[in-house]
C-alpha positions as CSV (number, residue, x, y, z in Angstrom):
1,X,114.6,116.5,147.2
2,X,110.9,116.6,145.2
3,X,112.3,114.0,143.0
4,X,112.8,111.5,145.8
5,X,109.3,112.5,147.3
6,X,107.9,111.0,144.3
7,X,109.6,107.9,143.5
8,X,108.7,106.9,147.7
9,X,104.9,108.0,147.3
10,X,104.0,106.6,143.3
11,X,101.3,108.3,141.3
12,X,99.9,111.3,141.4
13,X,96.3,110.9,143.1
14,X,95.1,113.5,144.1
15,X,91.2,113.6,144.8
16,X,88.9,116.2,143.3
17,X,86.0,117.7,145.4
18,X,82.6,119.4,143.7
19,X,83.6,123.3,143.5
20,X,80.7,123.7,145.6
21,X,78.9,125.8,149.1
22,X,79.6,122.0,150.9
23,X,83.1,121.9,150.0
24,X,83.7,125.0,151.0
25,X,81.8,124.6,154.3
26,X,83.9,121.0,154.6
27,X,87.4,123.3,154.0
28,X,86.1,126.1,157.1
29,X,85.5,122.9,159.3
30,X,89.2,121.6,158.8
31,X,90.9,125.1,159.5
32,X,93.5,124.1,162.1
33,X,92.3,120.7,162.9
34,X,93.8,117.0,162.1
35,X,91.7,115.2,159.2
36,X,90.6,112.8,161.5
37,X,89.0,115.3,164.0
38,X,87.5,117.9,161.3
39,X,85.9,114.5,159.1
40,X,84.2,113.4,162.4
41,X,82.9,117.1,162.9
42,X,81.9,117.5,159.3
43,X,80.2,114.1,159.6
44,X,78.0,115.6,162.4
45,X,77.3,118.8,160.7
46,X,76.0,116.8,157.5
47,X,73.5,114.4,159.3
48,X,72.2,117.5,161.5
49,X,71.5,119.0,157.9
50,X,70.0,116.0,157.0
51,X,72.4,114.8,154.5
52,X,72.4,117.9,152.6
53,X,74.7,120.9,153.7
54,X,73.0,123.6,151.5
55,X,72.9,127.7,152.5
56,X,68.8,126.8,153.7
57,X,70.2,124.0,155.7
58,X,73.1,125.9,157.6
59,X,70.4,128.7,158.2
60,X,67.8,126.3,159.6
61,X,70.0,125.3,162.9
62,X,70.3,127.3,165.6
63,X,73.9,128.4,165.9
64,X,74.3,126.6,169.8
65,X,73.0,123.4,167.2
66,X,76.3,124.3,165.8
67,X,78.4,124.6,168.5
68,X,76.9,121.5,169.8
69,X,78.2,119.1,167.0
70,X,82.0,120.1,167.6
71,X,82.3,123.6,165.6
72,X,83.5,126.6,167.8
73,X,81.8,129.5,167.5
74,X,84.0,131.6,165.0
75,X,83.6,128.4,163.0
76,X,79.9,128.6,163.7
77,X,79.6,132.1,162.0
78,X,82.1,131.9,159.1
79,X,79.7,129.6,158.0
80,X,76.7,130.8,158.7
81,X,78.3,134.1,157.1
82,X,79.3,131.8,153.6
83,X,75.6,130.5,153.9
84,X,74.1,133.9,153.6
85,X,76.9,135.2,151.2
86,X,75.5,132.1,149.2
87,X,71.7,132.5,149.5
88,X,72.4,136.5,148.6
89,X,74.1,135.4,145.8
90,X,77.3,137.6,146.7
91,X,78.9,134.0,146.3
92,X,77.8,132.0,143.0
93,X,80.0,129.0,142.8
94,X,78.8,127.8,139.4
95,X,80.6,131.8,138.3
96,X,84.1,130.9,140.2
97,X,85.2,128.3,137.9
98,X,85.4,130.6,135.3
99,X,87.4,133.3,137.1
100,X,91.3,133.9,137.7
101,X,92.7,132.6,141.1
102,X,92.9,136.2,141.9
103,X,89.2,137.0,141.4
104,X,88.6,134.1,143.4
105,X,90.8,134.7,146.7
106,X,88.8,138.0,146.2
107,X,85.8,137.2,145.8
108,X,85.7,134.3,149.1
109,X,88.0,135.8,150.8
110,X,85.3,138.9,151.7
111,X,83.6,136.0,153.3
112,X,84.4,136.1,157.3
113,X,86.8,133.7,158.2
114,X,87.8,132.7,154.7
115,X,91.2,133.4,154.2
116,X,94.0,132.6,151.5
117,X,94.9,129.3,153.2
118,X,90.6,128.0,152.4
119,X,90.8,129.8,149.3
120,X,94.2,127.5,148.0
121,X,92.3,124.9,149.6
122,X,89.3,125.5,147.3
123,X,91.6,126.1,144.2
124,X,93.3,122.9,144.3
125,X,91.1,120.3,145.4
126,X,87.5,121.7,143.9
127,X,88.6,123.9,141.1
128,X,91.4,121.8,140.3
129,X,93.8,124.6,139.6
130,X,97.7,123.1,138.5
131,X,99.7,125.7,140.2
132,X,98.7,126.5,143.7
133,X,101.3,127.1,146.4
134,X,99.7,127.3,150.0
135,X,103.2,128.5,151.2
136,X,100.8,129.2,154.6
137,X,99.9,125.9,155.3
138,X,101.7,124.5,158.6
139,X,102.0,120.8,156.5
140,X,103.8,122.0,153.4
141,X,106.4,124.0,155.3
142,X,106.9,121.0,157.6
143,X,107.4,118.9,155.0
144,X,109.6,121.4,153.0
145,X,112.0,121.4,156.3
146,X,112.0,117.8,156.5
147,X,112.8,116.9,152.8
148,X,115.6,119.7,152.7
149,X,116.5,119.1,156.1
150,X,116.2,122.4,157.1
151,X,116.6,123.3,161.0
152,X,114.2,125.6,160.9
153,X,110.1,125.9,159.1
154,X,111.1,127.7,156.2
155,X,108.9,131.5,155.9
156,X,106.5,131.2,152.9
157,X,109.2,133.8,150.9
158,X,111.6,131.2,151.6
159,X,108.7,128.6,150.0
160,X,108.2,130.6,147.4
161,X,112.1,130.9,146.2
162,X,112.2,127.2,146.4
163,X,109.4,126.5,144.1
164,X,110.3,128.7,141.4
165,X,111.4,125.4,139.3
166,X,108.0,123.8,140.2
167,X,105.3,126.2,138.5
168,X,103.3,125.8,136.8
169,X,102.6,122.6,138.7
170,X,103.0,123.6,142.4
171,X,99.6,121.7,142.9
172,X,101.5,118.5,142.5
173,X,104.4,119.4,144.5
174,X,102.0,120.4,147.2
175,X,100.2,117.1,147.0
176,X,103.6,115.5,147.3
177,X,104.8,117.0,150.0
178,X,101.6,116.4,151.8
179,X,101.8,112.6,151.1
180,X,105.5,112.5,152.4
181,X,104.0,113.1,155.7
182,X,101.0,111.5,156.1
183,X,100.9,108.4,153.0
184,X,97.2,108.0,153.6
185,X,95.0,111.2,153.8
186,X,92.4,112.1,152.1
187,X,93.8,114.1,149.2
């Protein structure tokens, strides 16, 4: 089922971020919103910072600012809690590179409203880790239950099982998957 996934979408391109606070504040903006909608949003939070997102930046707007450039307000503070994690140095993103995916999930998830499925995010596509499985995330499972033409979204349990024979490269497979839904997004 992988197999054919890859012969229909070509080489393996997946596009690295900087494991940095604007990354991270990019992933919290695309929580449960289309690429399209969350790059327009982003896009609007960047020029309000004035082309630097940065912990001082976030901290300078008013959170209504915030609200006003498309970001609901739980969005609003789950950044503005990463931005003082950050300036407090609870978060030090030069450290996390050096740390187990464990210590990592950990350490950002005890930011508010940075869960497991922004911390995969963050492994994968910033820290470039090989064998991430966002079992949570809606777009894998969809594409799981399309390419094994399963009636139902498969549990992440069920994920897991399934990608036993793809560690310790689940990355990729994830990557795959994404791209046998959507050929173009920015991944």
């Amino acid at each position: 089922m992988l197999a054919g996934i890859i012969d229909r979408v070509g080489d393996y391109r997946i596009q690295f971020r900087d494991p940095d606070f604007e990354t991270l504040v990019k992933s919290i903006v695309s929580q449960q919103l289309s690429g399209r909608v969350a790059a327009v949003i982003f896009g609007r939070l960047l020029l309000a910072t004035g082309g630097k997102i940065t912990p001082e930046n976030i901290l300078k707007l008013r959170p209504a600012r915030m609200r006003a450039l498309g970001l609901s307000g739980q969005k609003t503070e789950y950044i503005r809690d990463l931005a003082r994690h950050t300036r407090g140095g609870r978060i030090r993103f030069e450290e996390l590179a050096e740390l187990a995916d464990e210590e990592v999930l950990a350490r950002l998830t005890a930011v508010k409203g940075i869960g497991v499925w922004t911390v995969h995010m963050f492994l994968m596509f910033a820290l470039q880790r090989p064998d991430v499985l966002p079992t949570g995330d809606l777009g894998i499972r969809n594409a799981i239950r399309k390419a094994y033409g399963l009636e139902a979204t498969p549990a992440p349990s069920e994920i897991e099982a399934m990608a036993e024979r793809w560690h310790p490269f689940c990355t990729v497979a994830s990557w795959y998957l994404w791209r046998s839904l959507e050929p173009n997004p920015n991944l």
